[in-house]
N, C-alpha and C positions, 0 to 999 in steps of 0.2 A: 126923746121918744124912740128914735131908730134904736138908739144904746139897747134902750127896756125890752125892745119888742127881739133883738137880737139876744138877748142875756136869756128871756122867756123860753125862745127857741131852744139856747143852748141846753138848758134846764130840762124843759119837757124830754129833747133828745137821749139825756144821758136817763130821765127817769126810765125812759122806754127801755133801752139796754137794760137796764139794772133789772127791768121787768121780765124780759128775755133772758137773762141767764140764772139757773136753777141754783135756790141758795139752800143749802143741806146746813142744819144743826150739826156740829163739829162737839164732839164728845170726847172725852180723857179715854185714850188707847188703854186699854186692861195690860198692866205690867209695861208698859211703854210712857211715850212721852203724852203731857197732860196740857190741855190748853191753858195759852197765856203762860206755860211754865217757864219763869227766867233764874230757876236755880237747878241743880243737879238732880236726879231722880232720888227717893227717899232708897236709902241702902239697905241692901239684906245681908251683906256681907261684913266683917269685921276690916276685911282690904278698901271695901268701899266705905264704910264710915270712915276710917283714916284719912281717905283720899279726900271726904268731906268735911272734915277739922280741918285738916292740912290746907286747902281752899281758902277755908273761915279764916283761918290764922295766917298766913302770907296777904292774904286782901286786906285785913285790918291790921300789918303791920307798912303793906305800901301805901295803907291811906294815913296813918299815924307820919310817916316821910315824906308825902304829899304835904299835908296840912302842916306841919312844923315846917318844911323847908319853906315854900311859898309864904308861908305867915311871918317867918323871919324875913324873908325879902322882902316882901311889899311891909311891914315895919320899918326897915330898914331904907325903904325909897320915898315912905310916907313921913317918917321922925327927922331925918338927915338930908331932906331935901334943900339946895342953893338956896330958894328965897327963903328959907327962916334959918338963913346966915352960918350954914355951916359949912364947912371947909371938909377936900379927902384929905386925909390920915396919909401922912407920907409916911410909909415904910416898904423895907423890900421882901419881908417874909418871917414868918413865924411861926418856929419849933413848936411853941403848943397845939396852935392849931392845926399842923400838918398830923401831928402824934396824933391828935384828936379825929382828922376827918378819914385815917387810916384803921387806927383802933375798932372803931363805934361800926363803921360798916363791917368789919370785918367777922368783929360782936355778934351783928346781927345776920350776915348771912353762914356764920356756922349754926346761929341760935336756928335757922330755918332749915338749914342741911341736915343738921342731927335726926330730927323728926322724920324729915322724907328720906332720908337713906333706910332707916329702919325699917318703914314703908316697903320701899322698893326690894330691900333683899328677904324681904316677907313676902311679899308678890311672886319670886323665881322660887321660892322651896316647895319644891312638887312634890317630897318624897311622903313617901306613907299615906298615899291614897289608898281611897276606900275604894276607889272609882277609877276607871281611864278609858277616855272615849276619843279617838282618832276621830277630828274634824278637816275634812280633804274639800276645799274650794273648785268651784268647778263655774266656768262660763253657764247658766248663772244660778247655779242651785248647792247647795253644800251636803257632800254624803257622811253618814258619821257611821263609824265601824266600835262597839262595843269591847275594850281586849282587854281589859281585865276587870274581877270583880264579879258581885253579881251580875247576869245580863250577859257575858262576855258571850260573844256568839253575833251578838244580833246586831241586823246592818241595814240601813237602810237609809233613802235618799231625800231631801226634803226641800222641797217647790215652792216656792210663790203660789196661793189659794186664793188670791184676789183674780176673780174673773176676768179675763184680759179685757173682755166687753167694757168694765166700770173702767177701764184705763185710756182705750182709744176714744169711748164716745163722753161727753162732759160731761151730758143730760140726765147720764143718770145717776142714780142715789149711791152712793158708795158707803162698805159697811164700814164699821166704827174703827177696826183697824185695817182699813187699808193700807195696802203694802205692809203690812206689819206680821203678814197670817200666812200660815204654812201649814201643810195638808199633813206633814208628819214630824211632830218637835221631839224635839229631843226631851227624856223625861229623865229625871234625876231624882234619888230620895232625898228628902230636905235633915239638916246637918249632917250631913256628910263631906268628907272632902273628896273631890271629882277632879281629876287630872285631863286637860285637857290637849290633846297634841295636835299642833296644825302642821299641814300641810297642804299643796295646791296639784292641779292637774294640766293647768295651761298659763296662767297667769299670776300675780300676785293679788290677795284676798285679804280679809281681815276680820278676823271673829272678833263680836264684841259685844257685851251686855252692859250697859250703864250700870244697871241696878247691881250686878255684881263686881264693881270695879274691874272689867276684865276689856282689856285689849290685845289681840295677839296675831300679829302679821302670819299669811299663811304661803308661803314663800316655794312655788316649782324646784323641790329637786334637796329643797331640805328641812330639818323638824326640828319647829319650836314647840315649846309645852308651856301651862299656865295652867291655874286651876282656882276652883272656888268652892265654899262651903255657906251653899245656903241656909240661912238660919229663918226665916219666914217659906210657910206653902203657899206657893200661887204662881202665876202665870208671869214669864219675863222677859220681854222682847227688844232684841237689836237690829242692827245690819251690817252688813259689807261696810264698812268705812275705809277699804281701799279704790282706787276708780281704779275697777277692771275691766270697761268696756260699753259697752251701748246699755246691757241692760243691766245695770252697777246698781241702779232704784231699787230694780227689783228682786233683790238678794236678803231679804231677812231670814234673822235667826231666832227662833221659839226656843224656850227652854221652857218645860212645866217643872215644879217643887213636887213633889206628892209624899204623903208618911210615908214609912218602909209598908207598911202592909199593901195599901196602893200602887205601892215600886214593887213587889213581889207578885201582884195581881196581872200588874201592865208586863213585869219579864214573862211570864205564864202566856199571855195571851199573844205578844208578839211573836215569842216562839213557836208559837201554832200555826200563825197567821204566816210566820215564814216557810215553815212544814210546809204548808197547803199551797204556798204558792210557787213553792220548789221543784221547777220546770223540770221533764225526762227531754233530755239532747236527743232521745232515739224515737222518740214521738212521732207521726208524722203528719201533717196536721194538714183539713183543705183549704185551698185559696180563698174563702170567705172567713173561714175562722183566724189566718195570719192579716188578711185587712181589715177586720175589726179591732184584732189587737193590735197592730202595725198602728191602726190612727190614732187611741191611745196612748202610744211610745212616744207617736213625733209629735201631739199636741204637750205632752212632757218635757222633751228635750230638744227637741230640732226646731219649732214653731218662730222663736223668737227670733231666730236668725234666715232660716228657706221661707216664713212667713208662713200664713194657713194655704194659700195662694201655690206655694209652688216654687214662686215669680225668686224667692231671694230680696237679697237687699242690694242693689247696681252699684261698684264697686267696690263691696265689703262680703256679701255672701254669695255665693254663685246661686244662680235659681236651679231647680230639680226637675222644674216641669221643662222636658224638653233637652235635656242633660246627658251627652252621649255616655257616661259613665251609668248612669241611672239606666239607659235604655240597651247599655251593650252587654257585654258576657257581664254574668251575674258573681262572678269569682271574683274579678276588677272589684266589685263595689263592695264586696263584702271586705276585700281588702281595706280596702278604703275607712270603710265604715270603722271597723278594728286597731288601723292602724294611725288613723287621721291623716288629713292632707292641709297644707298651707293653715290657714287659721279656725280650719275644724279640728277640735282635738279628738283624742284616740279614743272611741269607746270601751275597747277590750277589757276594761273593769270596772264601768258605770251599767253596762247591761248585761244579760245575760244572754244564752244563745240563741233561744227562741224568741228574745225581746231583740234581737238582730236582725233574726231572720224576718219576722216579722216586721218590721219599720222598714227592711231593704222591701217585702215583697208590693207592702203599701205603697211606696213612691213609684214602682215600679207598674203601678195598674193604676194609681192617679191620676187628675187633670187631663193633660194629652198624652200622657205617655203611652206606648206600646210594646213594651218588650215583650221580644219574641221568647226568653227566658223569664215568664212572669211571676215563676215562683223560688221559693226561696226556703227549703227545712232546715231544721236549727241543726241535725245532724251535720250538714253541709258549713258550718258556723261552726260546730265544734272540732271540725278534721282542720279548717282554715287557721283555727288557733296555735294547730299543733307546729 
């Protein structure tokens, strides 16, 4: 009776939990991974189908060497066993079989090398893109720069769109690609071949699309390339698959497919959209108009690490609020800002001047802070560069 009444207990206890924590229907990410999926993603690529034969075919020949070896052993311990009266074979070795256990494997891992080498030195031939898009890793957002081809010109920078709110609190609904979504992807015409060049700004990164069989370390200080030719339109999503740091999660990569006519709509528009937002250095802007775009900048790029707070992260990010470099001669910071210090990297070609001057002016009139130098023109950003 105690047992039942105790076990009841338990029961009811865990029902209540389970009644307390919000349970969200889990949906198949659009171009990403699918629930319950325990095989590779379906491929758009000619490099990723390979890479998904090449899989099929080495798993069903180690399970073909699986099965025979063990089958022969356990025959061989089940046939030849002491009580049904047989005796070990005295000898001390044999030329057949050594020829034999040398040959057969040998057989078989060129018969598996052939295949994947061909693979692999199809994967490095970058030449004769259609496309080439500089992908630069950055704590923790990736910038990608356009440089040849259609498009060539256009740059820009592309964030995490999963509302931080769905990240720190549980309770609430998270959308269908969580962590998966990015406020600006990268867009590419579908069959085409796109060259892709990595490189990083402070740490080691990793561009990588399943769906396109594409892995590509993106390595501070030097440049790897890769590329792919999507042959399906649609929406394809990766992440950072290097650990660069506290927010490593939150690092995905967006590619959309679109026809060419769609690619030629989206080069039109973005180039517009870059016109229009193509700051004058000589501007001189008031203290309300640089802290509203100041807040802007640093819930962009500085939030994850000085926090919304101010406060910092206590022995990894220094806090802002309260920060004699924040609150002293405003030259100091813009230094700073520009040139990076200990494990803030360098802004001087993630922002622009007035998106400087701006996020230095914001910190500088936030939370407690007081500077007696409380504002900050991009002019002043621009002469610092020189």
């Amino acid at each position: 009776m105690i047992i039942a009444k105790r076990l009841h207990s338990l029961l009811l206890g865990a029902s209540l939990l389970a009644a307390s924590v919000p349970s969200w229907a889990v949906v198949d990410s659009q171009g990403g991974p699918a629930v319950l999926e325990t095989n590779f993603q379906p491929p758009v690529t000619q490099i990723a189908a390979q890479i998904y034969d090449l899989h099929h075919m080495m798993l069903i020949i180690c399970l073909v060497i699986f099965v025979a070896v063990f089958g022969v052993m356990f025959y061989s311990m089940l046939r030849h066993r002491k009580s049904l009266g047989h005796k070990a074979a005295s000898f001390h070795e044999s030329t057949s079989v050594e020829i034999a256990w040398t040959v057969v494997p040998f057989l078989i891992v060129i018969g598996m090398a052939l295949p994947a080498t061909k693979t692999v030195v199809a994967m490095k031939d970058t030449s004769n893109a259609d496309l080439t898009i500089k992908a630069t890793g950055m704590q923790w957002k990736w910038g990608y720069d356009y440089l040849n081809g259609e498009g060539a010109g256009i740059s820009f920078l592309s964030n995490l769109a999963t509302p931080r709110e769905q990240i720190t609190d549980a309770s609430l609904k998270k959308n269908d690609n969580y962590l998966l979504e990015v406020d600006n992807p990268v867009v590419v015409p579908v069959n085409k071949k796109v060259r892709i060049i990595t490189t990083a700004n402070d740490v080691i990164h990793s561009w990588t699309i399943p769906a396109f069989g594409v892995k590509q370390d993106a390595i501070p200080g030097f440049v790897r390339d890769t590329w792919f030719k999507a042959e399906k339109i649609g929406t394809y999503r990766g992440q950072c698959v290097e650990l660069c740091g506290k927010d490593h999660a939150f690092m995905p990569i967006v590619v959309n497919v679109v026809s060419e006519a769609d690619y030629k709509i989206w080069v039109d528009g973005k180039k517009k959209e870059m016109a229009a937002k193509a700051d004058d250095p000589n501007k001189v802007w008031t203290i309300d108009e640089l802290k509203t775009r100041g807040e802007k900048v640093y819930s962009a790029n500085c939030v994850a690490c000085h926090q919304a707070t101010g406060k910092g992260v206590p022995g990894a990010f220094p806090a802002l609020d309260g920060d004699p470099i924040v609150n002293g001669p405003r030259a100091l910071q813009i230094t700073t800002v520009l040139n990076g210090k200990n494990a803030m990297p360098p802004w001087k070609g993630v922002l622009n001047d007035t998106e400087v001057a701006a996020v230095i002016t914001y910190t500088r009139n936030s939370w407690s802070n007081k500077a007696q130098e409380n504002i900050v023109q991009p002019a002043e950003v621009l002469a610092a560069r020189k």
